[in-house]
N, C-alpha and C positions, 0 to 999 in steps of 0.2 A: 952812031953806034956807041962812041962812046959814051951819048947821054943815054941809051939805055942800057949800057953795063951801068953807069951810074945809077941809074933807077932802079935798076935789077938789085943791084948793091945796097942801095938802101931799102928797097922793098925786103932782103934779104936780112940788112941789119931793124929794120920794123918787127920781122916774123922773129929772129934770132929774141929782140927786147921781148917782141910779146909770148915768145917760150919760155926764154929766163921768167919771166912777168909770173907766166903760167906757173914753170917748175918755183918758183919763191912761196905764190899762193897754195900750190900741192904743198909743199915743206912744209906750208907753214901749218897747213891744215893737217898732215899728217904729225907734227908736232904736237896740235892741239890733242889730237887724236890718243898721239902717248900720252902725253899728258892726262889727260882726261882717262884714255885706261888705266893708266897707272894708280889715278886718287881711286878711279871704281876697285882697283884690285887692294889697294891699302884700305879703303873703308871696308870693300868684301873680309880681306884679312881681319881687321879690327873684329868685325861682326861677329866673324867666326870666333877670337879669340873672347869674347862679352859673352855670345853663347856655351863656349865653353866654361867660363866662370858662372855664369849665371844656371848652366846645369851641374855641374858641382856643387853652388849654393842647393840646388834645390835639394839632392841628392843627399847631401849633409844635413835638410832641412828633414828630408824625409826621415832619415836614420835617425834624427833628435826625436820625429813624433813618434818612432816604433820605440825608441828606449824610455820615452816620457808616459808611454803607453804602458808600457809595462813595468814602470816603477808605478805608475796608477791603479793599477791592478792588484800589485802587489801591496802596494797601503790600502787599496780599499779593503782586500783579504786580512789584514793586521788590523787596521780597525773592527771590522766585521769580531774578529778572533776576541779584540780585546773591550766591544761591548758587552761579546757573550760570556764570558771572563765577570765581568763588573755586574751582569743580568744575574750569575750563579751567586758572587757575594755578595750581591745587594740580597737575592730569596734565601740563600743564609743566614744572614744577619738578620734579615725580618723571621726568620722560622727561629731562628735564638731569643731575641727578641720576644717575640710571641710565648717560647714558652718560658720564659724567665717570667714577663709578666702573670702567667698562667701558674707558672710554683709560685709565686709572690701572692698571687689570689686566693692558691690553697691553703697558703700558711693563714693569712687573712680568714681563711673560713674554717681552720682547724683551732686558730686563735679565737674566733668568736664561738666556737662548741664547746671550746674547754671553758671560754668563761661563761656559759651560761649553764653547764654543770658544776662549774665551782659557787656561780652565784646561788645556783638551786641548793645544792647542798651547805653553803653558808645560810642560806634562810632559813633549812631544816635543824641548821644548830644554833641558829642564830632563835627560831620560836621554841625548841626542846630548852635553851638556857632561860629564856624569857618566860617559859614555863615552871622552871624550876625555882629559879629566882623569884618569880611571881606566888609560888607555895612556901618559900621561905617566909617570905614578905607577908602573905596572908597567915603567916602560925604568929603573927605580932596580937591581930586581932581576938583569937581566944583568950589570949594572957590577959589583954586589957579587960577584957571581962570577966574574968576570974576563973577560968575554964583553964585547968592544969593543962599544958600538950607536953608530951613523953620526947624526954633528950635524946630518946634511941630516934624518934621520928626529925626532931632537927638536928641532930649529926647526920642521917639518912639522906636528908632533903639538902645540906651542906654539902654533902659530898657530894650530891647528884650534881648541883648548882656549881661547884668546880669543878669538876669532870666537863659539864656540857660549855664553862668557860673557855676550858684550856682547850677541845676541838675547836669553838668556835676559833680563839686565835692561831690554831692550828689551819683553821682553810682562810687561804689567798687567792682572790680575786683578781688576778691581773686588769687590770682598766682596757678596757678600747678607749682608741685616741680617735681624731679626726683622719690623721693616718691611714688607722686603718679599717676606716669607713670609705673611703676616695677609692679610684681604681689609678694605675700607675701609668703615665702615660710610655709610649715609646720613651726609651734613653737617647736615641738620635736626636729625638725633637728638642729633647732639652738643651741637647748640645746647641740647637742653633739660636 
């Protein structure tokens, strides 16, 4: 009997090892276990806190396109403003422009009227002296040939001949130049 208390006893201390045995392998697995929730709950935690910055970035991201949006907006509307701005004094400056060159054409074509009534009328006193002068001239040829002509008639034809003198140096012919034969280009263009 006593050898199977003995056996009993150690069948007993076998079962006792192979429970400790057991409960060590539980522990130990239940260890792993925390373990192992524990990193899952700190990476879960991480994740959260990553997703949370990374929606804040986005969020900030977002708020940066609506404000870049609408500073975009607004310079396109400034620009727009101030090509049409530069579109009115650019057809300004061409309609000044334009009619500057256009009085500079008319003086041009008021200058060429006046000198071709000045030239007409210096021709007219230029052939009336040339006439006079030329009957002076021809009362030489009676003398020579012994044919009296009467000093009333060359004082007459004298005084006609300085009379039709003093208009002729009296009208002035202004000259046309090359000047103002040419047309005048744009003043912009010259600037460049």
């Amino acid at each position: 009997m006593a050898s199977d208390f003995a056996k009993a006893e150690a069948a007993i201390k076998s079962k006792d090892a192979e429970i400790e045995k057991s409960k060590r392998v539980a522990l130990d697995k239940a260890k792993e276990m925390i373990a192992e929730r524990s990193r899952y709950h700190r990476e879960h935690k991480q994740d959260a806190e990553i997703i949370k910055d990374l929606e804040g970035e986005l969020e900030a991201a977002r708020s940066k396109i609506e404000r870049l949006e609408v500073e975009k907006t607004k310079e396109a509307e400034k620009t727009k403003r101030m090509m049409d701005h530069e579109r009115q004094v650019h057809r300004r400056e061409l309609t000044s422009e334009m009619s500057c060159i256009g009085a500079a054409a008319a003086d041009r074509f008021d200058k060429f009227r006046r000198y071709m009534v000045d030239r007409d009328k210096h021709e007219e006193e230029l052939v009336l002296h040339s006439q006079a002068f030329g009957a002076l001239d021809g009362l030489g040829m009676p003398e020579e040939w012994g044919i009296p002509v009467p000093k009333k008639l060359k004082d007459i034809l004298s005084a006609k001949e300085a009379k039709f003198k003093e208009e002729l140096k009296g009208v002035v012919v202004e000259d046309i130049t090359d000047h103002d034969l040419t047309v005048s280009s744009l003043p912009r263009l010259e600037r460049l």
